[in-house]
C-alpha positions as CSV (number, residue, x, y, z in Angstrom):
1,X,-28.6,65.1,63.7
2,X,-30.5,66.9,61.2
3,X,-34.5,66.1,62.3
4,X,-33.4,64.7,65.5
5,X,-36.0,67.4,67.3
6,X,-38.9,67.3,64.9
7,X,-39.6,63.4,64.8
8,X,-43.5,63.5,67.0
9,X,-44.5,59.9,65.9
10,X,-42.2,57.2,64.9
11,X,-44.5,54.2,63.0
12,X,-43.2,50.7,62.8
13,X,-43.8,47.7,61.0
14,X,-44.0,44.2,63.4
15,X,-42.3,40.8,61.9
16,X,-38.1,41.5,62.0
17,X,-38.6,45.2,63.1
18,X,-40.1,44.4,66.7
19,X,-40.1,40.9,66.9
20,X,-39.8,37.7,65.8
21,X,-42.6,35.5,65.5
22,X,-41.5,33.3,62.7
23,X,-41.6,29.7,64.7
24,X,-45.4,30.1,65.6
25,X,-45.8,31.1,61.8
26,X,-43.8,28.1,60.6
27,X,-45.6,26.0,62.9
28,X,-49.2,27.6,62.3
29,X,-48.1,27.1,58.3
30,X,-47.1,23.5,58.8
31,X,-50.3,22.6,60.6
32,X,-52.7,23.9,57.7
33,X,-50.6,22.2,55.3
34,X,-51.3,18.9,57.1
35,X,-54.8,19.5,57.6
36,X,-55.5,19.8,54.1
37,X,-53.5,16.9,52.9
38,X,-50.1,18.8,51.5
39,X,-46.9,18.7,51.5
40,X,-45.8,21.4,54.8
41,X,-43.2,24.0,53.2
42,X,-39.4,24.1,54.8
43,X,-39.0,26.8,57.7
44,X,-37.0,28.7,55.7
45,X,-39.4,28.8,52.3
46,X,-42.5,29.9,55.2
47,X,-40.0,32.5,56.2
48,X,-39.5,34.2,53.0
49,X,-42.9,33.7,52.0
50,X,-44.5,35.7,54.6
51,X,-44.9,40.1,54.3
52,X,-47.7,40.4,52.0
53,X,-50.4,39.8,54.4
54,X,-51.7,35.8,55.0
55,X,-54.9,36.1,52.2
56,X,-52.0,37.2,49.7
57,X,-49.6,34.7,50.3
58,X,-51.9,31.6,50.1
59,X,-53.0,32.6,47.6
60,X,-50.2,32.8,45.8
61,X,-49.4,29.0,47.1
62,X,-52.4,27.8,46.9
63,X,-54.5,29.5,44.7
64,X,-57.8,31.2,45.4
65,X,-59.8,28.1,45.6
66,X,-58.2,26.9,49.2
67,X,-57.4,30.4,50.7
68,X,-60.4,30.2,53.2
69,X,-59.5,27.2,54.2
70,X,-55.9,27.3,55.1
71,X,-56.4,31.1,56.2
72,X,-59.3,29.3,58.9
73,X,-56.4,26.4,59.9
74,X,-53.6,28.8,60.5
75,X,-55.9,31.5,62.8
76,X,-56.7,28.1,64.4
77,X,-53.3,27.2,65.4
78,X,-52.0,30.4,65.4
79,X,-54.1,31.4,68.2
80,X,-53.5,28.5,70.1
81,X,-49.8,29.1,69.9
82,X,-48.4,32.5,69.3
83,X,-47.8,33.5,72.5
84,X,-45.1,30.9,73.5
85,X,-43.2,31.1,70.2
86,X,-43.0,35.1,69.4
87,X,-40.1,36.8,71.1
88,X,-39.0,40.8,71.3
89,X,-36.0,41.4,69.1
90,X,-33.0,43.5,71.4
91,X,-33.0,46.5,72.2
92,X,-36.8,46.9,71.5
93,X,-38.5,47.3,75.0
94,X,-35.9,49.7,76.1
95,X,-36.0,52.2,72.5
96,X,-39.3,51.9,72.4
97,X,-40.0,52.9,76.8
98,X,-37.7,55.5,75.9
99,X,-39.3,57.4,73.0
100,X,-42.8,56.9,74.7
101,X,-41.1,58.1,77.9
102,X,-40.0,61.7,75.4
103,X,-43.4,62.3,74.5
104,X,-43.1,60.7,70.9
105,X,-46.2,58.7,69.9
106,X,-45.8,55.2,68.3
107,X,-47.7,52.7,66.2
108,X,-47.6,49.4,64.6
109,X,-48.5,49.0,61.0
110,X,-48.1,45.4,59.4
111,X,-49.2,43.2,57.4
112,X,-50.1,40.6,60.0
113,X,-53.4,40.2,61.0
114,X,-54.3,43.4,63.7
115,X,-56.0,41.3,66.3
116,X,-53.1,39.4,66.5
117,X,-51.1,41.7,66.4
118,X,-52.6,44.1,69.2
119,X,-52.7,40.8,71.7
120,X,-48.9,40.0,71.1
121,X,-48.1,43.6,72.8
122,X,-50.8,42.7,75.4
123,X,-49.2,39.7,76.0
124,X,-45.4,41.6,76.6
125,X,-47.5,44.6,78.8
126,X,-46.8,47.0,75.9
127,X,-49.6,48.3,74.7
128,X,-50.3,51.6,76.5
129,X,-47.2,52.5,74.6
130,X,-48.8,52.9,71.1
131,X,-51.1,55.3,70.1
132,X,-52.1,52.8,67.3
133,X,-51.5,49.3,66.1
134,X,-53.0,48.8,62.8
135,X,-52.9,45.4,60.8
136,X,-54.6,43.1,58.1
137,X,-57.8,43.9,58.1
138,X,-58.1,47.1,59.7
139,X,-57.8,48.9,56.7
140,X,-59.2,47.9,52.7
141,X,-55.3,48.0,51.8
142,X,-52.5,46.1,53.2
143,X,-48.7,47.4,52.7
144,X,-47.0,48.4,50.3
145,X,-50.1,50.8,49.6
146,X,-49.8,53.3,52.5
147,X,-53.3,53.3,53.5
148,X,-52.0,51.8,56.9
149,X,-49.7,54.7,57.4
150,X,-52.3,57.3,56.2
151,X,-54.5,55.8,59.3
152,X,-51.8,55.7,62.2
153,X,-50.6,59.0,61.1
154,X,-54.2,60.3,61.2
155,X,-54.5,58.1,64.5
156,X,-51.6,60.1,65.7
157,X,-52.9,63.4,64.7
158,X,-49.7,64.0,63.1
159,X,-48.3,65.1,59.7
160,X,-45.7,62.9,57.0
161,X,-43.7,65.6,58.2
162,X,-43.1,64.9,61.6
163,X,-43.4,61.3,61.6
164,X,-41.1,58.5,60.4
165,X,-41.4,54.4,59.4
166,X,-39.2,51.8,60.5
167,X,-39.4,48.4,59.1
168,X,-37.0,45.6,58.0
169,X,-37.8,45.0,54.1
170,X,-38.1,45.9,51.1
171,X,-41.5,46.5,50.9
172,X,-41.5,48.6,54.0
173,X,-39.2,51.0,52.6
174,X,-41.6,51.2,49.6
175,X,-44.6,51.8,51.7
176,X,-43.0,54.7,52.6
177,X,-41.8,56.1,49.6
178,X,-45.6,55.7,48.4
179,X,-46.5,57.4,51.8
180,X,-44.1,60.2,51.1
181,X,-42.5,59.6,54.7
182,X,-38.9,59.1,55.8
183,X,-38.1,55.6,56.3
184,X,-35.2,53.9,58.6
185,X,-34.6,50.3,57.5
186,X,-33.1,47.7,60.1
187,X,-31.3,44.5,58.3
188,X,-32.6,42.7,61.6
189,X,-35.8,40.6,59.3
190,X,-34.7,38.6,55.8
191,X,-33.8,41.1,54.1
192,X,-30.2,41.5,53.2
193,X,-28.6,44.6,54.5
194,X,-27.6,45.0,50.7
195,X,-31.1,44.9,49.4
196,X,-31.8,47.2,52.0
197,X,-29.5,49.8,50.8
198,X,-30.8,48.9,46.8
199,X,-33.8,50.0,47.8
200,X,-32.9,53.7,49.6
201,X,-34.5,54.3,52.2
202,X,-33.5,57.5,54.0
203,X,-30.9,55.4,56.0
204,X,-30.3,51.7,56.8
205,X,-29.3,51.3,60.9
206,X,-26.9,49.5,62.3
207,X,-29.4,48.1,64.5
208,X,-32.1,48.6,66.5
209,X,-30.4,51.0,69.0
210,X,-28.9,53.4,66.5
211,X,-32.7,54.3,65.9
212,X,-32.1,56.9,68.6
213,X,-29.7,58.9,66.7
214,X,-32.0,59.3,63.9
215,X,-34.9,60.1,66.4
């Protein structure tokens, strides 16, 4: 395919794209909401709610007034808890080995808190894999400004050009489009595949594993 030999770094966002990690969130969610008294959202509602970055999205909840607090309860439980309930999606330990394994360089850019984020690959023995894993509160600007992708790339020592972004919503694909960067959307997160397409990104995948034919 058309690129297939010029792809150097391939840049990925974390929640639906890599893994899944939305029990421990659920559970981390329903645990603040307890603590302070509230009503703990449905699984589902937590689920949708989530891809702006934590400060964002309680915010929006819960207004400005309580968004140190439940931001402090849900690092509390999250910590406690993530490992156990955060799972690779398929075909991601095997793309990913194989890419590093061609001399392309990876990284992580999300919208989930970066410390977290870098211990989840520690957990799975991933880590030497990626050049760079960058999350809220590495940078001033979470997605959909490209800040994060500005950094990895510059991480990477690579150009728009040569590199690519993979993620599984909406507001990955735009992240990219403000980046200026190809993007590959997977319909493996909550985004329909149809909202997916609404959005154009440079091409949704099948899954996963037809990353390797774009790469």
């Amino acid at each position: 395919m058309k690129g297939k030999y010029t792809v150097k770094g391939v840049i990925f966002d974390l929640d639906g794209t890599l893994i899944d990690s939305y029990q421990a969130i659920y559970l981390s969610f329903r645990y603040a909401y307890e603590k302070m008294g509230l009503t703990p959202l449905p699984y589902e509602v937590v689920r949708k709610t989530v891809g702006l970055g934590l400060g964002n999205t309680f915010r929006e909840l819960l207004g400005e007034e309580r968004v140190t607090q439940a931001f402090s309860l849900f690092r509390q439980k999250y910590e406690e808890i993530f490992r156990n309930h955060t799972h690779l999606l398929p075909d991601v330990r095997s793309v990913l080995e194989a890419f590093y394994g061609r001399g392309i360089q990876l990284a992580v850019a999300t919208n989930k808190l970066g410390r977290f984020s870098r211990a989840i690959f520690e957990h799975f023995g991933m880590e030497k894999l990626f050049t760079v894993i960058v999350g809220d509160g590495d940078v001033p600007q979470n997605k959909p400004h490209p800040e994060m992708l500005y950094f990895a790339m510059e991480k990477m020592g690579l150009k728009k050009d040569v590199a690519v972004f993979v993620g599984d919503s909406v507001i990955d694909i735009q992240t990219a489009k403000n980046a200026e960067m190809k993007v590959y959307a997977v319909p493996t997160g909550n985004t329909p595949r149809e909202d997916l397409e609404k959005a154009q990104p440079t091409a949704v995948l099948t899954g996963f594993l037809d990353l390797a034919n774009y790469v």
